[in-house]
N, C-alpha and C positions, 0 to 999 in steps of 0.2 A: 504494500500500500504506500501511495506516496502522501507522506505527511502534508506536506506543503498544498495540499487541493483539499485533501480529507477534513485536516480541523480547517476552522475559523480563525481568521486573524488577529492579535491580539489588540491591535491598534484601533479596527473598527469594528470587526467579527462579521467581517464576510470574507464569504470563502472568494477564490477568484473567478468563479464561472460566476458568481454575483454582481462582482466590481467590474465584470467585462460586459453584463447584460447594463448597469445603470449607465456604465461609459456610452456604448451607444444608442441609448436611449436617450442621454445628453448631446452625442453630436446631431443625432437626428431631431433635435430641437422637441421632444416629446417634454413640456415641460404642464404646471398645472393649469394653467390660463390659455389651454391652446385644445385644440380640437383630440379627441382622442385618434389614435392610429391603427392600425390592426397586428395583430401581435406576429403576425407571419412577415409584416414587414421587419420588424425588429428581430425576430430570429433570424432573417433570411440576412441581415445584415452582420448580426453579432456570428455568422456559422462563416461567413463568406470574409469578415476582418478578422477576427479573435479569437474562434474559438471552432478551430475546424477537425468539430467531430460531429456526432450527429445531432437532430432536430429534438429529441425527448426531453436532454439533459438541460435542455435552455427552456422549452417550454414549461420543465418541472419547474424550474429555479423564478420564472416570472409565476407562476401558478404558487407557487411558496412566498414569494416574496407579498403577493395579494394579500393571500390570507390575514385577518386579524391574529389567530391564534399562534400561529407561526414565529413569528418574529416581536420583539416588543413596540416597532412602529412598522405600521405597513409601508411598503418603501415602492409600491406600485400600487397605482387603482387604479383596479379591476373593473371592468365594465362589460355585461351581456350575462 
């Protein structure tokens, strides 16, 4: 197992398929005063700059990141 993906960071406590989905969620101007986007743009992006493995592992990570129960702030809203 490699540590460095597995735990959470200690600085902010995301893991880096996390800080790679918020990254381009940020270049792609996904911000909260703005129109919602479709999450297949944002994977198709994070899978195509970042994070080139498959489609599951980033859908999970925005689907966890939604949740209320998950995380102590939700760091994505969710929408549909």
């Amino acid at each position: 197992v490699i540590v460095g993906r597995a735990l959470p960071d200690v600085r902010d406590g995301l893991k880096p398929v996390h800080r790679r989905v918020l990254y381009a969620m940020n270049v792609l101007g996904n911000d909260w005063n703005k129109a919602y986007k479709k999450s297949a743009r944002v994977v198709g992006d994070v899978i195509g700059k970042y994070h080139p493995h498959g489609d599951l592992a980033v859908y999970n990570t925005i689907v966890r990141m939604a949740q209320p129960f998950s995380l102590r702030y939700m760091l994505v809203d969710g929408q549909g």
